[in-house]
ZADO-1210 file (C-alpha; in nm, 4 decimals, padded with zeros to 6 digits):
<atoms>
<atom x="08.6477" y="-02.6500" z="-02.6315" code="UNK" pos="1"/>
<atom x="08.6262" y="-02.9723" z="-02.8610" code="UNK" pos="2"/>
<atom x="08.3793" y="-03.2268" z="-02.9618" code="UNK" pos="3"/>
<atom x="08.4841" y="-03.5495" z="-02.9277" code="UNK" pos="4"/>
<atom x="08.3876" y="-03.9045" z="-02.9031" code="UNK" pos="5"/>
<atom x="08.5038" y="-04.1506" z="-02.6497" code="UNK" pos="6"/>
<atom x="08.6465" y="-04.4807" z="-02.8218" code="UNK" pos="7"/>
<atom x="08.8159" y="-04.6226" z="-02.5460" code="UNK" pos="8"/>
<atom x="08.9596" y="-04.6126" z="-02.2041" code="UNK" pos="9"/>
<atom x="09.3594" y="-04.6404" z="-02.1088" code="UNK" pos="10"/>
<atom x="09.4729" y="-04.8235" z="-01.7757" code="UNK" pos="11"/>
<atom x="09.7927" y="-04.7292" z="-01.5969" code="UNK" pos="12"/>
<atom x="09.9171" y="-04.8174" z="-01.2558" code="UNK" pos="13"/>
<atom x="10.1911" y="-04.6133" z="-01.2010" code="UNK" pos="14"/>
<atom x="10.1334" y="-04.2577" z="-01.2389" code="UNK" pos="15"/>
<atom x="10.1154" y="-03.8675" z="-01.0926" code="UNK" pos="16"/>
<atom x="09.9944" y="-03.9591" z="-00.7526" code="UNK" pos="17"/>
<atom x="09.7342" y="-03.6351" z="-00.8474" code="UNK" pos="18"/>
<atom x="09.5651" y="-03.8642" z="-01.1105" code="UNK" pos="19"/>
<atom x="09.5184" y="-04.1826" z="-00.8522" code="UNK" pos="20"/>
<atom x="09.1806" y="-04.2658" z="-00.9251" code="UNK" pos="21"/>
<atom x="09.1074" y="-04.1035" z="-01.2462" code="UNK" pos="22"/>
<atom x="08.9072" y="-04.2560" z="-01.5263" code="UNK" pos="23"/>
<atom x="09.1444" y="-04.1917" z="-01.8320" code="UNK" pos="24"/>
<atom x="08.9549" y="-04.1964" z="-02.1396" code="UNK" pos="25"/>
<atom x="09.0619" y="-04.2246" z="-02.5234" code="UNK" pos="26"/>
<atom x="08.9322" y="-03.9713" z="-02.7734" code="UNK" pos="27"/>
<atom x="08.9167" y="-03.8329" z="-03.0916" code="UNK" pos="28"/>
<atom x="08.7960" y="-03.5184" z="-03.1878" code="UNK" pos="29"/>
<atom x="08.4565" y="-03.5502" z="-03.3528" code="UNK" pos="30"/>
<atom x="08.1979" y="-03.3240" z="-03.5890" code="UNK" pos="31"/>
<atom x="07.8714" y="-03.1970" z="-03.4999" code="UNK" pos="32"/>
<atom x="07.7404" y="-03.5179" z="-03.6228" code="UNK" pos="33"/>
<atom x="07.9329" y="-03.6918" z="-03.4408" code="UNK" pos="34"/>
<atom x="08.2193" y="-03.8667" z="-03.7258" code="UNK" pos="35"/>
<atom x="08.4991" y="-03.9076" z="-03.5329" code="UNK" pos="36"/>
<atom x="08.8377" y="-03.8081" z="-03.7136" code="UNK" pos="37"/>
<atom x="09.1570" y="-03.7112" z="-03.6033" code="UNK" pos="38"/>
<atom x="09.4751" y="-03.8655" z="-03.3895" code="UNK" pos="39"/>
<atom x="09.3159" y="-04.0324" z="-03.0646" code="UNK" pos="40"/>
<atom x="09.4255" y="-03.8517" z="-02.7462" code="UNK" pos="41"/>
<atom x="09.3633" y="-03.9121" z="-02.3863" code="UNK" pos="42"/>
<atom x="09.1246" y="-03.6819" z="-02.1261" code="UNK" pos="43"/>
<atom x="09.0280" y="-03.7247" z="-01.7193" code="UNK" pos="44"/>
<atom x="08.6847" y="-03.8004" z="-01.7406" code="UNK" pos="45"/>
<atom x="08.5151" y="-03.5981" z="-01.4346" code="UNK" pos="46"/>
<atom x="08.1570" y="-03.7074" z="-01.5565" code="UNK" pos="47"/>
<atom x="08.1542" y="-04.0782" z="-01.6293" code="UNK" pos="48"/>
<atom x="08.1459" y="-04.0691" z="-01.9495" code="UNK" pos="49"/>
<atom x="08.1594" y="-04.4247" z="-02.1643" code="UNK" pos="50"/>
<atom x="08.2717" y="-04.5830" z="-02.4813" code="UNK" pos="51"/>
<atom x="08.0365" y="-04.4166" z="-02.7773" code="UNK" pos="52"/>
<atom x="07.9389" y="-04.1088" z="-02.6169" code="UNK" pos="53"/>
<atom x="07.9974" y="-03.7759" z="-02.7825" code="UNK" pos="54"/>
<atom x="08.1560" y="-03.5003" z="-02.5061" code="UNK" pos="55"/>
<atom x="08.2707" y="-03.1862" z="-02.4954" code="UNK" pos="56"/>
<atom x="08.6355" y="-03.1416" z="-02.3698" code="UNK" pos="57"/>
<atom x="08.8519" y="-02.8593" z="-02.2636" code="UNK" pos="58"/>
<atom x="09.2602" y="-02.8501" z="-02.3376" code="UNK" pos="59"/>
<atom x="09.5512" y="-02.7093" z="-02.1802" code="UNK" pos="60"/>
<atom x="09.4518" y="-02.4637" z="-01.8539" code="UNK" pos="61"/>
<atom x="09.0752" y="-02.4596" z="-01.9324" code="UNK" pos="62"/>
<atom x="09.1265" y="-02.8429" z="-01.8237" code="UNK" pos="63"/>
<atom x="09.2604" y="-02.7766" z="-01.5183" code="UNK" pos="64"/>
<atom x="08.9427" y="-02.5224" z="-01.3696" code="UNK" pos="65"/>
<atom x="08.7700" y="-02.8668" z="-01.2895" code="UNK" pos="66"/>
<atom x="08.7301" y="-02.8998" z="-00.8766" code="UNK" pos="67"/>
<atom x="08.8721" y="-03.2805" z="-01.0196" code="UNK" pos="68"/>
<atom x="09.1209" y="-03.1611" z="-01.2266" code="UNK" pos="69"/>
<atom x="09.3091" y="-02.8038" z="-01.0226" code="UNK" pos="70"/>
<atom x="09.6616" y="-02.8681" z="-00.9584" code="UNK" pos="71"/>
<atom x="09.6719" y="-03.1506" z="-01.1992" code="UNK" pos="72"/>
<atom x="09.9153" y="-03.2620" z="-01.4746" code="UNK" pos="73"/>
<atom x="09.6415" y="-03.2129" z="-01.6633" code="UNK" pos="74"/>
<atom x="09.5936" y="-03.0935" z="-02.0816" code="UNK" pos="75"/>
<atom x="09.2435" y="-03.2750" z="-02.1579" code="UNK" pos="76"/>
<atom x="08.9308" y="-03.2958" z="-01.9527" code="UNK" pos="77"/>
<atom x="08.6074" y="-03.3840" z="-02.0477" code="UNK" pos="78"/>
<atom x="08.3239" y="-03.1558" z="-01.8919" code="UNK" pos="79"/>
<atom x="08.0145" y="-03.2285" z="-02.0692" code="UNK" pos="80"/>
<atom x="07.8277" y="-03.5611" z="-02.2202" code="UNK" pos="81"/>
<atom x="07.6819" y="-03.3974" z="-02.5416" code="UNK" pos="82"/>
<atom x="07.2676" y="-03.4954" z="-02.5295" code="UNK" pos="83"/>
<atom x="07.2586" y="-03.3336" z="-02.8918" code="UNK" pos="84"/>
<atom x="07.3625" y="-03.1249" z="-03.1104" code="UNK" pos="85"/>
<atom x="07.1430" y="-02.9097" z="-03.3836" code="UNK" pos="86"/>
<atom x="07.3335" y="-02.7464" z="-03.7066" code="UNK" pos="87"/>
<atom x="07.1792" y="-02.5262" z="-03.9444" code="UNK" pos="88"/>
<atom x="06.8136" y="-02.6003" z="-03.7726" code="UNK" pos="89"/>
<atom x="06.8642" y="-02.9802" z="-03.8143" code="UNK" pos="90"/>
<atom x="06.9139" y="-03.1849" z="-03.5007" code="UNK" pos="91"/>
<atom x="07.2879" y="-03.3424" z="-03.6277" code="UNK" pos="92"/>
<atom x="07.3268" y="-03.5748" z="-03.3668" code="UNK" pos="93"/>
<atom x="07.1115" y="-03.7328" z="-03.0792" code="UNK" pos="94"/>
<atom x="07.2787" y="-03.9760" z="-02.8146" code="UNK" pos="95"/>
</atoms>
């Protein structure tokens, strides 16, 4: 699993008729602070997720175990909206 914040979303008509109606987000993997860094990649978001917030993802087969995602040409999914995160007894982030 990664931490990652959501900077965009992608739009594509044509594609694996398993994915018709997905929300396809853009990433990039993030700290616990939430400082995004990193090459942007793209997820199925199964949670409505948005622009800004901080998630948790899972890659490769972990991202197909979703009830959304099984079956799926599928390598990213995100499966949580991180509420906050707390590092070395210090709340590091709060959405």
């Amino acid at each position: 699993m990664l931490i990652a914040k959501v900077i965009g979303t992608t739009i594509s008509t044509i594609k694996d008729e398993k994915l018709v109606g997905r929300k396809l987000l853009i990433l990039r993997q993030a700290d616990e602070t939430g400082a995004a860094f990193g090459k942007p990649y793209v997820a199925v978001d199964t949670l409505d997720a948005g622009i800004g917030d901080l998630v948790l993802t899972a890659h490769g087969s972990g991202g197909r175990q979703t009830d959304i995602t099984k079956n799926s040409p599928v390598d990213a999914v995100i499966m949580a909206i991180i509420d906050h995160t707390v590092a070395d007894g210090k709340v590091a982030y709060q959405g």
